[in-house]
Residue, then its C-alpha position, 0 to 999 in steps of 0.5 A: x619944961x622945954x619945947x617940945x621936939x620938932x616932928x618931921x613931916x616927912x615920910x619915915x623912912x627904912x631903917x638906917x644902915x649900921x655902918x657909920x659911913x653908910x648912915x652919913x651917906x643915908x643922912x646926905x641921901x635924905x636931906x638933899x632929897x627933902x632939900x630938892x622939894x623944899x626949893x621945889x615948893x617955895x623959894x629959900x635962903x639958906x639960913x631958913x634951910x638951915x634951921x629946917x634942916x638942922x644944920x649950918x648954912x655952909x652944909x647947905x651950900x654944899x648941898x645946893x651944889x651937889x643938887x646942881x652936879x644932880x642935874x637940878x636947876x638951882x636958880x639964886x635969886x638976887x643972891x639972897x634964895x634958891x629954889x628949883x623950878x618945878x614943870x607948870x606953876x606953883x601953887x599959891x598959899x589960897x591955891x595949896x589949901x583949896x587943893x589941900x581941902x578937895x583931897x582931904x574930903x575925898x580922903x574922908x568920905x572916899x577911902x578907896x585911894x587912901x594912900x595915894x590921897x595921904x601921899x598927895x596932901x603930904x606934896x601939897x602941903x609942901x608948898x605951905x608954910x612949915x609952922x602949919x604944915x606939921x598941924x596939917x599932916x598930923x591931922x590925916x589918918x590911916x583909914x585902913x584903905x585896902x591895897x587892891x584898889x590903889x593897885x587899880x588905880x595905878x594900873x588905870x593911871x600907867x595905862x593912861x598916861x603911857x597910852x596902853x590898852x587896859x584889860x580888865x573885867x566888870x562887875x555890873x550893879x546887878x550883880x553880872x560880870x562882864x570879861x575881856x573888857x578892852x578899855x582907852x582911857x580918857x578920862x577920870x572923874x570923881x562922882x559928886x555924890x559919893x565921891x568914888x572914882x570913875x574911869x570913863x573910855x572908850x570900851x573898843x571890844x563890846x560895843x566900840x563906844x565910850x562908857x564909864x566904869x566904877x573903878x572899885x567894880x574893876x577887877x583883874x586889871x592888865x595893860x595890853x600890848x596894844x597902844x591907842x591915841x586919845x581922841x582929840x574930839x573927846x570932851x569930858x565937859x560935854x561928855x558929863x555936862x548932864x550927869x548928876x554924878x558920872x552918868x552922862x547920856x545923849x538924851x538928858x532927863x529933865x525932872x520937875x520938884x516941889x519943894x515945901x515953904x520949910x526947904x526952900x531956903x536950903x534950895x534957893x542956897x544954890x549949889x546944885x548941878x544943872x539946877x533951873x529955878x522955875x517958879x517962887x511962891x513960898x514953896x520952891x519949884x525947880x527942874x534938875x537935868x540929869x543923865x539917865x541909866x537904861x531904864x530911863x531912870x536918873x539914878x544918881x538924881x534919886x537918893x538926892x530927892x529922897x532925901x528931902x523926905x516930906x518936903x520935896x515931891x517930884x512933879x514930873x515925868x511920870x515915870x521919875x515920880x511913879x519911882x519915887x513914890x515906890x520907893x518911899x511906899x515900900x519904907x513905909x510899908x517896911x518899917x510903919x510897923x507897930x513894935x511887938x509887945x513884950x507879953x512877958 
């Protein structure tokens, strides 16, 4: 049997048009736009073009010289490749697949962005070498992303880099709406923990301070006509320096755990945020800094400490181990239950 034919890794696009000329002119139209990210992504001859392509070295010449009627800057280097710089600096093969990762894991575990996630490996992978970028493409499924969060996105991201006033309304985790919220977009930061998206700003109509906002829990997204300047003093490293998460404060908690001699090697692996090794005798000791809700409460530290089960015990403060302990009382007394027997 034969090889197998190539699959193209490139978006399919909308059916050709019926009239020869005009599926020609579309055939041109597809290939000088896929030939436009191939120089973008890395340098070529036209002989390695041509065989991605399919077709002869002298239609990519043509080509190349219909890109630079376009506008585009096709630069040769040494007469052997072509490419065409991109604004800022591309990514090297290590650099591509870091980044190809990163998005891949937010594309699996947070499926909110699916279509803008598929949309930017697809990019990425351009910067990669084609014998693996096909293995990487096909790899990345549709995980049925619902539209109306990448709308959110879109409308989060215009406002932002257009400097437009966002108007949206918000959903609080207790269930409470608030309307008529007025937001400058600074900043978006995907959480650690669930790896949701987070829009952080200045909420100008409420209480004039910035805040940070579930993007999933926004609705009825608008831009205003109003415009806002971003504040040059605005720092999302010190902003989210004690957040866990997304949740920063002015007053960071700081939690004491015990954990038991079978975890400290887990511990000790490290890769915690806002971590301090205290103390090493067997078991392990360490204090976590995190950013507190309005109870005072880390919340986005918890489900991290229940999850050790047995083998972590919060120290210290009270009040952070008094929750803890609550929360593992109410599962016992919910499901340390006898199964009913079958009398039948």
């Amino acid at each position: 049997m034969g090889d197998p034919a190539p699959v193209s890794t490139h978006p399919t696009p909308a059916a050709r048009p019926a009239n020869p000329r005009q599926a020609k002119t579309w055939d041109k139209a597809k290939r000088l736009s896929a030939l436009r990210d191939e120089l973008q992504a890395r340098p070529s001859t036209t002989l390695d073009l041509a065989r991605r392509f399919g077709v002869g070295q002298r239609s990519i010449q043509r080509d190349i010289d219909a890109l630079r009627r376009m506008g585009h800057d096709v630069v040769e280097h040494a007469g052997k490749t072509y490419s065409i710089p991109r604004n800022g600096t591309l990514l090297r093969p290590a650099e591509a697949l870091a980044a190809y990762a990163a998005i891949r894991l937010a594309h699996h575990h947070s499926p909110a962005l699916g279509t803008h996630y598929r949309h930017a490996l697809h990019s990425i992978s351009l910067a990669l070498p084609e014998r693996i970028r096909h293995t990487l493409n096909a790899s990345v499924r549709d995980n049925g992303a619902t539209p109306f969060a990448e709308r959110q996105m879109e409308q989060v991201a215009t406002a932002w880099m257009e400097g437009r006033v966002l108007n949206f309304d918000y959903r609080r985790p207790n269930g409470e709406v608030e309307t008529g919220n007025e937001l400058c977009v600074y900043f978006i930061e995907i959480s650690r923990t669930n790896l949701a998206p987070y829009v952080i700003g200045l909420e100008r109509r409420r209480r004039a301070q910035v805040r940070t906002f579930k993007l999933s829990r926004m609705a009825n997204l608008s831009l205003h006509q109003d415009t806002y300047e971003l504040d040059p003093n605005f720092d999302p490293k010190q902003f989210l320096s004690d957040a866990w998460g997304v949740i920063g404060s002015q007053e960071p908690l700081t939690v004491t755990v015990r954990f038991a001699p079978e975890a400290a090697y887990r511990v000790l692996e490290g890769g915690f945020p806002n971590t301090t090794l205290i103390r090493r005798d067997g078991a392990v000791e360490m204090e976590f800094r995190a950013g507190v809700d309005r109870s005072g409460l880390p919340r986005e530290l918890m489900p991290f400490l229940l999850s050790w089960g047995p083998r972590a015990e919060v120290l210290s403060p009270p009040h952070v181990r008094e929750a803890w302990l609550a929360e593992l009382r109410e599962a016992l007394a919910r499901y340390d239950v006898p199964p009913a027997r079958n009398t039948a």
